[in-house]
N, C-alpha and C positions, 0 to 999 in steps of 0.2 A: 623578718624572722631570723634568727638567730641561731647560733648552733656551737658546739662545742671546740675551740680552737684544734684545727687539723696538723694531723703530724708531716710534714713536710718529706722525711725521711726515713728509711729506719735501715741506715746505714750509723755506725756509731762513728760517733766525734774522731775526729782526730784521722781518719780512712779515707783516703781517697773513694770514692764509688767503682764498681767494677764496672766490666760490660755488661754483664747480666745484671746488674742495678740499673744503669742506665735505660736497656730495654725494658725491662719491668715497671719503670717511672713512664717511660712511654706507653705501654700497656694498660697504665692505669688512669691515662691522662684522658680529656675528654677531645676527642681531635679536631682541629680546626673545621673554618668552613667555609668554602672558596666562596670570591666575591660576585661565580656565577649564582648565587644558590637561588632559588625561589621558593621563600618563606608562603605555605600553605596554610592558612588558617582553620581551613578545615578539617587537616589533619592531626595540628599542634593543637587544639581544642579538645578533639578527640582523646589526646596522651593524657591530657590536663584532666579531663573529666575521667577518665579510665585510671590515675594513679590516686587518684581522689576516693572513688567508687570502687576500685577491685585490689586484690591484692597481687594479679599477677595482670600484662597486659602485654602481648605478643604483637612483636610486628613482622609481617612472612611474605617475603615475596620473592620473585629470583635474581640473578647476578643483574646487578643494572638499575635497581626498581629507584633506587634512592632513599635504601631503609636507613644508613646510617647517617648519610646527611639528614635525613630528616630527623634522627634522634640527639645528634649531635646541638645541633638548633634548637631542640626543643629545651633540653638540659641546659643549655648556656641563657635563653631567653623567656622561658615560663616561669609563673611563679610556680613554682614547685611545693609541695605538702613538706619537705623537708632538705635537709640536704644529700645533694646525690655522690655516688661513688660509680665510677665507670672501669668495666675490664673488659678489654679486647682478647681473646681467647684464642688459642694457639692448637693443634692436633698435640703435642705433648702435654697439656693440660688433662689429658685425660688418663696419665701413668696416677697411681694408685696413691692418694692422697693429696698430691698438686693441689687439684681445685681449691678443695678447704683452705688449705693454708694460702692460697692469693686471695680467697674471697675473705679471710682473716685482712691479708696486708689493706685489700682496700676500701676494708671497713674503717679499721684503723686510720687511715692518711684522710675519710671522711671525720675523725672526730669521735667515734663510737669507743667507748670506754671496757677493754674486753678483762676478763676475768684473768686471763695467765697470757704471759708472753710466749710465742713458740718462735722457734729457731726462723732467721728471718727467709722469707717466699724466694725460692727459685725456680724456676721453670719446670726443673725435675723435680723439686724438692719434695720432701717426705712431711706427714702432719699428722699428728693426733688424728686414728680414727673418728674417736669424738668430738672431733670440734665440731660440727655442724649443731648441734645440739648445746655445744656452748654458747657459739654466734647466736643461735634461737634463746638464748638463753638471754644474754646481753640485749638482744632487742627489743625482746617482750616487753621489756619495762619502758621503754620510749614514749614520751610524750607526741613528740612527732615523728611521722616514719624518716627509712631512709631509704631514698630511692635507687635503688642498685641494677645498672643497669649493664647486662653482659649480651658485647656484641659478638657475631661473625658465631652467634650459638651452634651452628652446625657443623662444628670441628668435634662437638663431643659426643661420642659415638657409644659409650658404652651404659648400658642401663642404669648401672651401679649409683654414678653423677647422679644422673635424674633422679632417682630415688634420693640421693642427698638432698638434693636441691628442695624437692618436694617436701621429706622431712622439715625443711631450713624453712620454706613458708607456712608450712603448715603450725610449728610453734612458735613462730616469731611474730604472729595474732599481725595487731595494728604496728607494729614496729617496724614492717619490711611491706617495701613494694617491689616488685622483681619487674624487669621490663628485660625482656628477650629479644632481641633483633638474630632471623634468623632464613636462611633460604631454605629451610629441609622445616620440616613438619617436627617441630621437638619430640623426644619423647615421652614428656611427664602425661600422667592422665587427663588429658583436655576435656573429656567428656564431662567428667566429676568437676571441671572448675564451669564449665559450662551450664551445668544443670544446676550447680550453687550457685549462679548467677555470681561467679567470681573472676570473671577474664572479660578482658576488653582485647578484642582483636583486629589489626589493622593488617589485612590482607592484599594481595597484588591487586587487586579487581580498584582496594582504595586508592592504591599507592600511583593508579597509572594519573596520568596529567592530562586534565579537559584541555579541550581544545582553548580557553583564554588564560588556562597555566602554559600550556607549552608557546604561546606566541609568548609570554616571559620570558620565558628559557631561554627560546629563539634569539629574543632581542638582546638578552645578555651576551652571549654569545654573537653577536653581531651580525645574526640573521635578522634581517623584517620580511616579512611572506605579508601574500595578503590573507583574506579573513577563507576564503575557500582554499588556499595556497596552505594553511595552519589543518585546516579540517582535516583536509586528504594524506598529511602527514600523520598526523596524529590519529587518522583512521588504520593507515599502513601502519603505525608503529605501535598502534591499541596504547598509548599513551605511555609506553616503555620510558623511563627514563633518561636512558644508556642510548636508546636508538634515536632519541629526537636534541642532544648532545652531538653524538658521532654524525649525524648527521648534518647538522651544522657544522662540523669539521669540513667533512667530506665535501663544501659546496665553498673552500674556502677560497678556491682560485678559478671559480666559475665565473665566467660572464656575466651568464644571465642562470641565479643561482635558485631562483623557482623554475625553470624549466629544467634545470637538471634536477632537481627533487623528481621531478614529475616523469624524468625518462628514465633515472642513473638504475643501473641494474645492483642489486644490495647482496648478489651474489658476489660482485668483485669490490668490494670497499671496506672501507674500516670496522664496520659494522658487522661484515663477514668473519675478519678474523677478529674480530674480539668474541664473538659466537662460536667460533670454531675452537678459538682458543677455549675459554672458559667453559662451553659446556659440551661440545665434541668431544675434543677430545682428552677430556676429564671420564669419558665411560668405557667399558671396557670394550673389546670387540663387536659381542654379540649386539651390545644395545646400540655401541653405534651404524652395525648393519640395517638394524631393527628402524634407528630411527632416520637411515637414508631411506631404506626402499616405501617406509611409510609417507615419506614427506609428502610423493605425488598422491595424496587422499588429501578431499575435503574433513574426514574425520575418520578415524581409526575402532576399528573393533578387535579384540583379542585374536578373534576367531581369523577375522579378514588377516591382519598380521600374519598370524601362522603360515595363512596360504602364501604369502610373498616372502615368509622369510624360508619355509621351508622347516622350520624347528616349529616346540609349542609352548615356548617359554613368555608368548608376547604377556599375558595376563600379570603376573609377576614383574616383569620389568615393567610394564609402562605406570602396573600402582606404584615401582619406585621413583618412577621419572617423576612421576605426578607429585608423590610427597618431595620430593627434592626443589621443587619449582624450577624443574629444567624444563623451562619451555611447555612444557604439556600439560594441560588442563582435562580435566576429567568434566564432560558432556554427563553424565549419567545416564543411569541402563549400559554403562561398561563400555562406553564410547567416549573418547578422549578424540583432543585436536591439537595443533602443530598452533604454537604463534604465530601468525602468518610471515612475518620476518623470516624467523627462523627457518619454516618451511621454505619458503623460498631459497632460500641459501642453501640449505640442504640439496633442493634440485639442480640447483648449480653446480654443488660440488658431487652431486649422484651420475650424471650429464658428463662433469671432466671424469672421474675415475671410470665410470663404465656406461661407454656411448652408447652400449646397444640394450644397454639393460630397461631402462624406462619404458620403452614402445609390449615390451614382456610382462612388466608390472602393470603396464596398465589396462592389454590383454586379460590378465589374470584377476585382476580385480577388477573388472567388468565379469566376468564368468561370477565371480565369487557372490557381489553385489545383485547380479539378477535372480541368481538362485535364491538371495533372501530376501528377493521380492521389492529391491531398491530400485526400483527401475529408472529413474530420475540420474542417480549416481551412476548406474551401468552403464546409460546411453553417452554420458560425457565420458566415461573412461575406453569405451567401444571406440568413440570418433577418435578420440586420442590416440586408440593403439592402432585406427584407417580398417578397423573391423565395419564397413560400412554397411555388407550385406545382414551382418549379424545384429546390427545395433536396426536397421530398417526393419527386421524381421521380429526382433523380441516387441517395438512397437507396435507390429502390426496385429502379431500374437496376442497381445498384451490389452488389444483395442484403444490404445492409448492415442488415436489419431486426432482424438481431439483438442490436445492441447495446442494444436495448429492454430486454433480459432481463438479469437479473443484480444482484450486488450494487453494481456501479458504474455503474449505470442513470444515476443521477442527474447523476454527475458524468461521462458521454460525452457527443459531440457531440451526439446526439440529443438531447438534455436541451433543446435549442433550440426544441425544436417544440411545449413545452409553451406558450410565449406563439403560438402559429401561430392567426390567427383562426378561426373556425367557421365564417365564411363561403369560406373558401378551397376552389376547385375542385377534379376532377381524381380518377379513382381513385388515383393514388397516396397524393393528401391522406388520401380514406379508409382507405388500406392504414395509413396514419402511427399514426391516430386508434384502428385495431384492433388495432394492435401495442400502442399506449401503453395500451388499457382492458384488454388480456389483461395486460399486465405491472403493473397496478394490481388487479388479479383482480377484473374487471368484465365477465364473459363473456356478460351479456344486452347492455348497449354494443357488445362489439366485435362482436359477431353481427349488431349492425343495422349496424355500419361497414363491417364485412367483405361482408355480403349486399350493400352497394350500389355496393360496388367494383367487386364482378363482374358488378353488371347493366351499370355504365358502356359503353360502345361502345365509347369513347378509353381505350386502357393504353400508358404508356411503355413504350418502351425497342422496338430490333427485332421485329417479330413481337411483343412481348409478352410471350415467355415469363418472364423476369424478373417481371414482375408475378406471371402465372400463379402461378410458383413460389413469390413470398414467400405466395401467397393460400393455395397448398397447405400451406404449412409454421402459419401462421398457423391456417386451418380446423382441421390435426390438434391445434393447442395448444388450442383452444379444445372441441373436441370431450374432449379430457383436461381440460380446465377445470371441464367440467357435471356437477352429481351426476347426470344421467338421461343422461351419455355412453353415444352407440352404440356398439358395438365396434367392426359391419360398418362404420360409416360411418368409423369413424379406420380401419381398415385400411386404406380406400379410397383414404383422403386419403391415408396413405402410399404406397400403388402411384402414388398422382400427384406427389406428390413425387421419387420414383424414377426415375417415367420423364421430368420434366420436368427434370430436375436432369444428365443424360445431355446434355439439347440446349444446358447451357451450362456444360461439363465444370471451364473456367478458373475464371469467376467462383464457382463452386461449392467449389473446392478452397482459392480467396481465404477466404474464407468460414466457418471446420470448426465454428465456432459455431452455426449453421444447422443441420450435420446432427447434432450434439450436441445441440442445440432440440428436432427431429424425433424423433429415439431415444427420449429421455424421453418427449416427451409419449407415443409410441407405445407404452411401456412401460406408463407411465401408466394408457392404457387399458385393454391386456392384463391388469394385475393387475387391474382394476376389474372388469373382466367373468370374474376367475377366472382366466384365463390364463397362471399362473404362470410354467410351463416355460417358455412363449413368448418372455413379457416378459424373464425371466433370459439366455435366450440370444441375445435381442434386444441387452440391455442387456451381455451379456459382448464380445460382437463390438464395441458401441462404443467400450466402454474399453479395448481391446484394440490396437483397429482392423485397420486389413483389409490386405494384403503390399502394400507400394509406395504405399502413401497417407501414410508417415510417422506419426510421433505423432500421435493425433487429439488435439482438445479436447475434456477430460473436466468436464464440468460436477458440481458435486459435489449438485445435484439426480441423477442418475444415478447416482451413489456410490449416496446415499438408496435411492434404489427398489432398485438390486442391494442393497443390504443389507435389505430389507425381502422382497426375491425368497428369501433364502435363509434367514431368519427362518423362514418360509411352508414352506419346505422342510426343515424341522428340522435345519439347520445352525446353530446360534448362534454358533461361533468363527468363522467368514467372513462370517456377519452382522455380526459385531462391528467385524471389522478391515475391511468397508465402510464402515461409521456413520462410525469413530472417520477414517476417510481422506475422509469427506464433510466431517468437521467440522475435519479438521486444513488441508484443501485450503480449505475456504471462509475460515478463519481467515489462510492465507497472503496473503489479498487485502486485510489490514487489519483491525483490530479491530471492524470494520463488517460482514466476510463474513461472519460465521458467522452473523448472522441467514441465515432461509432453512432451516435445516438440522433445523429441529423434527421432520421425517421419522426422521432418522438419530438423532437423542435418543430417540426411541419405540421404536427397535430396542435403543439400549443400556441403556435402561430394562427392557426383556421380559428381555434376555441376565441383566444383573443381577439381576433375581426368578430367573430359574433359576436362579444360584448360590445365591442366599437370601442375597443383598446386598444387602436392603432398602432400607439406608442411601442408596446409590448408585443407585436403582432411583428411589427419590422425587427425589432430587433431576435425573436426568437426564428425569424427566416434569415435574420443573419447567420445567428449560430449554427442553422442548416447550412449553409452554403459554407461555409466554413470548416464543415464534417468531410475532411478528406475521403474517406474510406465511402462515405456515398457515392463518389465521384462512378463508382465500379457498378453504382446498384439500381438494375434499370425500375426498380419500385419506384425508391425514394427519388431515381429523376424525374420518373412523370409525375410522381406527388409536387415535387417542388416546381415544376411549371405549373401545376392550375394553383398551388396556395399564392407564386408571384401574379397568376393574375388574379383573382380572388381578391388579393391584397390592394390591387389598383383598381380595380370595383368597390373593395367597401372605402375607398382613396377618395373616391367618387370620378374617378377616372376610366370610364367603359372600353374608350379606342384604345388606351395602355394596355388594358386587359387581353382586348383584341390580339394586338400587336404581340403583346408576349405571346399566344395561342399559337400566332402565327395564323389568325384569319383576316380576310377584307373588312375594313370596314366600312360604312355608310362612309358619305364624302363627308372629306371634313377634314382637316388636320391631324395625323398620326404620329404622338412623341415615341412612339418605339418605345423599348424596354428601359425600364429608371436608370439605367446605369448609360445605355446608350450602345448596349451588345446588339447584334443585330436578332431577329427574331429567333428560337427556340424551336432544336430541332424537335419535331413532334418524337418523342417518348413515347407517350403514349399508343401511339398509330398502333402496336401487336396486341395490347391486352383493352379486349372486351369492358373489362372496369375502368380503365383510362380513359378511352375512347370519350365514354358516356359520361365520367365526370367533367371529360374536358367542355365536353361538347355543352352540358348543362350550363356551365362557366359561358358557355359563348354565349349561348343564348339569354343569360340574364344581363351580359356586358350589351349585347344587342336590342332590351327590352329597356335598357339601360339608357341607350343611344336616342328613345323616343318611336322605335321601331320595331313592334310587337309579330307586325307578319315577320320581317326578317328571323325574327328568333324562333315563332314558330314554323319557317321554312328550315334554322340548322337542325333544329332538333329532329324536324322528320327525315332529312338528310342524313343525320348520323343514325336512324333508327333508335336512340334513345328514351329510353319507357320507363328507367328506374324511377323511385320516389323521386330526388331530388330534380330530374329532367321532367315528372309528371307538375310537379311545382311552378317551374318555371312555366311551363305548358298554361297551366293553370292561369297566371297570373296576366300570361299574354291575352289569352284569352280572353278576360277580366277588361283588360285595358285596352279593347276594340270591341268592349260593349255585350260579349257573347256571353251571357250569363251560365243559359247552360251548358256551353261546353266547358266554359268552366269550372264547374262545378263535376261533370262527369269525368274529366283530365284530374282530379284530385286522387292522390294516391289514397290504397283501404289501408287498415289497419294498420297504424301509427301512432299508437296510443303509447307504447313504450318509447318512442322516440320524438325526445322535447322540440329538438332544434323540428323537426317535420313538422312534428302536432301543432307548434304553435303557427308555421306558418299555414297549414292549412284550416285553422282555425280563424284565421282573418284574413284569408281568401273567402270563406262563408259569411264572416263578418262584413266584408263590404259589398259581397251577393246582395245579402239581404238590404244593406243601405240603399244601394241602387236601386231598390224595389219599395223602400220606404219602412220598411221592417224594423224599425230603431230598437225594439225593444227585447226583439232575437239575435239584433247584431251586437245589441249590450251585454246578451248574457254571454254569445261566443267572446267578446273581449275581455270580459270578466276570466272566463275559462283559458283565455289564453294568454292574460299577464298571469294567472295562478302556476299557467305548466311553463313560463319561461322564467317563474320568479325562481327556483334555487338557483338554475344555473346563469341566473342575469343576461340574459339571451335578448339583445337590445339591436339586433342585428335585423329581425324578424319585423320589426315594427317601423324600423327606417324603411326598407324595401316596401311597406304596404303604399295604397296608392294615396293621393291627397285627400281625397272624402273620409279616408279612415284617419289620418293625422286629424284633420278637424273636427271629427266626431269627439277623439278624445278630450282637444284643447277644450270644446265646450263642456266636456264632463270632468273638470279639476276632481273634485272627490274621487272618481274613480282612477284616476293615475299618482292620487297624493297618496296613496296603503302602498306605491313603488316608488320609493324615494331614488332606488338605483337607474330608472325610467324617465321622471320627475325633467329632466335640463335637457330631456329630445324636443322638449313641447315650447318652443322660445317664444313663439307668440302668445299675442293676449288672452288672456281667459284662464290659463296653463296657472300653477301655483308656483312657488319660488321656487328654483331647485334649493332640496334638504343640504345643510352645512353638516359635511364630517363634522360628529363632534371630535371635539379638541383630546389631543394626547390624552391618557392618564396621568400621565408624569413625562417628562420631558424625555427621548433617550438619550442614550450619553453619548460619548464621543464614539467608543467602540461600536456599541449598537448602530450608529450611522452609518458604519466603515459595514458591518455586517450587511446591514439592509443595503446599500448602497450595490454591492455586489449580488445579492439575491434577486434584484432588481434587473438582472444582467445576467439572469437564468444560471450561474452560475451554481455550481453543484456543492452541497457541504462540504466536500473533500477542497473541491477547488478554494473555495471560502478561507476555510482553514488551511491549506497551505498559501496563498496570497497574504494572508495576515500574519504568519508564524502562530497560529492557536492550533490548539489539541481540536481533532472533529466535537469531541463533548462540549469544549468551550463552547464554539460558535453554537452547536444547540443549544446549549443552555441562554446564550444573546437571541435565541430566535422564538425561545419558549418567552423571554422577556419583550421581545418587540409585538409579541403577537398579545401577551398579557396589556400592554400599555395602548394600544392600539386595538382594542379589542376588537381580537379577530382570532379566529384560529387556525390559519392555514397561510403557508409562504404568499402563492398568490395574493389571497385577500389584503395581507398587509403589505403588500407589495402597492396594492388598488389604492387603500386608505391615504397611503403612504402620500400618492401621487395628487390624492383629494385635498390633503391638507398641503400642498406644496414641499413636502418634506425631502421630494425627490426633482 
């Protein structure tokens, strides 16, 4: 492209150039661009398509961003729509006529052919009020535009300019592209070129540098960082351009110059005073008070301001910080935030000028923030000013005790109260200290905390009830905490929870994490003491919740225990799809949730041995044992000794079984526990429900061993009577020829519970064989691959005795309609086990990586962050692997998976 030969000069012949020639030729010139630069494609595209597509194109960001090296570059290496003209602009640029006349000179030295000569541009110089509308004059007619590009535009302050300016694009049509580099917010009417879809704007938010720009920068600058060394810079410096520059200055006589990024304090470095210089103290008094005593805020509101400054001017100044791009970013809803740089810096320099003022601000802005209901922000600014009693009390007030619990413990406000001293007053202090020993699972701690709470006289908050309440909630957790849990006494604690939770109806409904707290541990209990049904239907109403309460908060501890309620109740496909919603619900809260959920791995570890999924069975009592926080839980310990012996029962291994129990066994060789730990202290031994499961465990490992009295002597020994101990009973019986006892040892009413029903379905089943009854023992086996075919319940049918194995193999037809059945029957007569059919389409490589991991119980958060994918992605691979693999559920394709070799 081509253009009009440029005037070089418009000094005349024969003249020396003055000084203010001199500078004016610099002014107009386009300015170099150091050999650090890092040419951004995505942003010089963006100029190129914006001078192309609009007629005005702003770039706005504040001191440091890298607006003018970025424009300088773009002008010397785009193809450009035309030829460009560059003016750097000065605070005297805005005496009354100036402008025109330089934007005359460097249209001119572009080529542009203007109607009359005026007296040649000086700094101060005077111009024809109408020249703006000559220049629009001269433009209009352009074939191609000309790109005019004026930088450092926030020197010109007076409306007057802008309104030239505006005039000048507005009749100069397609002949003028204007390009603004600017740290203040122009004046011209933005909104109008915005709504004429006539501006292209590159703002600070474009301008800052991803983290694979700034390891550029870096490495120009003769930094290399590694790839998390680059992150954490460029997180601290929000991708500032000026800050990830200086600092690479700043690390230039380090040693070891990634760990000083990683300690160096940014209040004392180059960094500091180039901030301090350029936008401290650049403001007047007021705003620079304003903008120290705000620094210690995570974000700033008008109102909060006033209280720390004392005046009520913060509204006004910080909309001007904000349009000025000094560091301050407007949050919306009138809340604005500090750069964190900057802030920082600010506290440093707040800290040297007045050492005792911070610990007051941050006093005051804890009062401020509570009263608007910020509780979150209060409690860090309370711990900050060592208001310990106060920040304990607004908590306890507040019923905010629950944020103790959980997998993001750590990282909630409460997390502040871990430095709170031990000498600090006050039953709330104590309620603090018994929430934090329960949620660290130190139930002889919070016992003495909590006892001394309530001897206290003094309880915040009205009346007290608040306290009361978190103490009832807090008693029933700790009462579910104890292996020697009373049952009466957590009921109790719930009737007082109940009724005290009524007198403060608001704050309790704030709150749904409290009564999701309550329910668990209350469940908690009930299992422990046997209570099954109780706890089930305790626990179905919470996750349910109740008409006109809304969703409740479902903690996926509650998932756990319902799925471990329905285990209990010979349900395992609703056991299952509890576990698998414990573990997939804890996993939504981060690759971190799913700790916590070793409950609900014990459920899918049992479900998996009754399919005789071995594979899957070990590895999901991996993942239990592996769940730190169980370590504390005496449920999930006695759960996780009967599933390890369980597991070396369906192993085919009985004395294992034994051994883990921790009972005798028949003579014989004893391997101990699979790892080789010595036996397992009974858990079990305090709760009624353990007892009796363990005890069922022993006796079917001892029915196991070839020794039917022995198992029908533990069970009479343990007094065990429930379904699963009347089963075994059953069977024993069975297998020393007693028919009718057997038969009368069968638990009643079973009918909703598959894993039960089906085995006592062929316990009747081979009653009647032994008696010669083929064609009643046909139909209960019929009846009893019908009620273990959804949940593939292949567990039930290995444990039957050998007359019922053989019965089957001779009846092929009747075990080929259970293809999932089909490969128990290896002898002769038995039909071929059914071939998985083959993929639908092959998966792909990701999909592998996917499955491969879901295969390892791992949670879709986990998934997704293991792979670097979005959690959508990897659904979207899991909706795919389930499509190709026709199946519809993680498990199943998980099963499939392992059918066709794929895993």
């Amino acid at each position: 492209m081509t253009s009009a030969p440029r005037r070089r000069t418009a000094v005349p012949p024969g003249r020396e150039p003055s000084a203010a020639d001199t500078v004016l030729a610099t002014r107009l010139r386009v300015p170099p661009v150091p050999a650090t630069f890092v040419r951004r494609a995505r942003l010089a595209d963006r100029l190129t398509r914006g001078v192309r597509e609009h007629p005005l194109v702003l770039v706005n960001g504040p001191a440091g961003a890298g607006k003018t090296l970025l424009v300088c570059d773009w002008v010397r290496t785009a193809p450009l729509p035309g030829p460009a003209a560059w003016l750097t602009l000065e605070e005297q640029d805005g005496e009354p006529g100036a402008l025109p006349a330089l934007l005359a000179e460097a249209l001119r030295r572009t080529g542009v052919p203007l109607p009359a000569e005026p007296a040649p541009a000086r700094p101060s110089g005077r111009a024809d009020p109408g020249l703006p509308a000559l220049l629009a004059g001269a433009l209009a007619g352009r074939r191609e535009p000309v790109v005019l590009v004026l930088d450092e535009f926030e020197r010109l302050t007076a409306p007057g300019l802008a309104a030239d300016l505006h005039t000048l694009l507005r009749h100069a049509g397609d002949g003028l592209r204007l390009v603004l580099v600017s740290r203040t917010e122009p004046l011209l009417p933005l909104h109008r070129y915005r709504a004429a879809d006539e501006i292209t704007e590159v703002r600070a938010a474009d301008l800052a540098f991803t983290p694979g720009e700034a390891a550029v920068l870096l490495r120009r600058h003769g930094l290399a960082l590694s790839e998390d060394g680059v992150r954490a810079l460029t997180r601290r410096t929000e991708g500032w351009a000026a800050g990830l520059r200086l600092c690479a200055l700043a690390t230039e006589h380090a040693e070891d110059r990634e760990r000083y990024l990683k300690e160096f304090e940014a209040g004392h470095s180059v960094i500091a005073d180039f901030l301090l210089a350029e936008v401290l103290d650049a403001q007047p008094a007021p705003t620079r008070d304003l903008l120290l005593r705000t620094s210690l805020l995570d974000r700033t509101h008008p109102s909060l301001a006033n209280a720390l400054t004392g005046r009520d001017d913060a509204e006004r100044t910080l909309e001007e910080l904000a349009r000025a791009n000094a560091f301050i970013t407007p949050l919306g809803h009138s809340w604005y935030r500090h750069h964190p740089l900057f802030a920082e810096i600010l506290r440093v320099h707040l800290r040297a000028c007045h050492p005792g003022l911070p610990q007051e601000l941050h006093a005051a802005a804890a009062r401020w923030l509570h009263a608007a209901g910020l509780l979150d922000e209060a409690l860090r600014h309370a711990a900050a000013a060592a208001e310990w009693e106060l920040a304990a009390s607004w908590l306890v007030e507040d019923l905010a005790i629950g944020q103790f619990f959980g997998d993001r413990a750590a990282a909630a406000p409460t997390g502040v109260f871990t430095a709170m001293p031990p000498g600090t007053g006050g039953a709330a202090a104590d309620l603090v200290r018994a929430a934090r020993a329960l949620a660290a699972r130190d139930p002889e701690t919070a016992a003495a905390h909590l006892d001394r709470a309530q001897r206290r006289a003094a309880v915040p908050g009205a009346d007290g009830v608040p306290a009361r309440l978190t103490a009832a909630v807090l008693r029933l957790r700790l009462l579910a905490a104890r292996p020697d849990g009373d049952g009466a006494a957590a009921e109790e604690a719930a009737r007082a929870v109940e009724r005290l939770r009524r007198e403060v109806p608001e704050r309790w409904r704030d709150h749904p994490e409290l009564s999701a707290l309550a329910s668990a541990a209350l469940a908690t209990a009930r299992l422990w003491a046997g209570n099954v049904d109780e706890a089930r239907a305790g626990l179905l109403a919470a996750v349910g919740g109740r008409a006109g309460e809304g969703r409740p908060v479902v903690l996926p501890e509650s998932r756990s225990l319902l799925a471990l309620a329905e285990l209990l109740r010979g349900a395992p496909g609703r056991a299952e799809s509890h576990a698998l919603d414990a573990v997939g619900d804890a996993g939504t809260r981060g690759p971190a949730g799913s700790s916590g959920c070793g409950l609900a791995h014990l459920v899918l570890a049992e479900v998996a041995a009754e399919r005789d999924d071995l594979p899957a069975a070990r590895l999901s009592l991996r993942r239990a044992e592996e769940d730190r926080e169980g370590a504390g839980n005496p449920l999930q310990q006695a759960e996780l000794g009967v599933t390890r012996a369980r597991l070396a029962l369906s192993g085919g291994d009985p004395r294992e079984a034994l051994a883990v129990l921790g009972r005798p066994a028949p003579p014989g060789r004893s391997k101990g526990t699979p790892d080789g730990r010595p036996p397992a202290a009974p858990a079990w031994e305090a709760s009624p429900w353990a007892r009796e499961r363990a005890a069922a465990v022993a006796a079917a490992a001892l029915l196991g061993t070839g020794d039917p009295r022995a198992a029908l002597e533990a069970l009479d020994a343990a007094r065990a009577c429930g379904p699963e101990a009347a089963l075994v009973a059953a069977r024993a019986h069975l297998a020393r020829g007693d028919r009718k006892a057997a038969l009368e040892a069968l638990p009643r009413d079973v009918g909703g519970a598959p894993a039960l029903a089906t085995r006592a379905l062929l316990v009747r089943a081979e009653s009647d064989l032994a008696t010669g009854h083929d064609g009643a023992a046909l139909r209960l086996v019929a009846h009893a691959l019908a009620v273990a075919r959804p949940d593939r319940l292949r567990r039930p049918f290995l444990e039957a005795g050998p007359s019922l194995r053989s019965f089957l193999r001779g009846r092929p037809v009747l075990a080929s309609a259970h293809g999932w059945l089909s490969d128990l029957l290896p002898d002769g007569g038995a039909p071929a086990p059914v071939a998985a059919p083959p993929p639908v389409e092959p998966l792909s490589a990701r999909e592998q990586e996917v499955l491969e991991r879901v295969a390892q119980l791992m949670s879709t958060a986990e998934v997704a962050d293991e792979l670097n994918l979005s959690v959508n992605t990897v659904k979207t691979h899991l909706k795919s692997i389930n499509r190709k693999l026709c199946t519809t559920r993680r498990a199943d394709a998980v099963r499939q998976a392992r059918r066709l070799h794929l895993l």
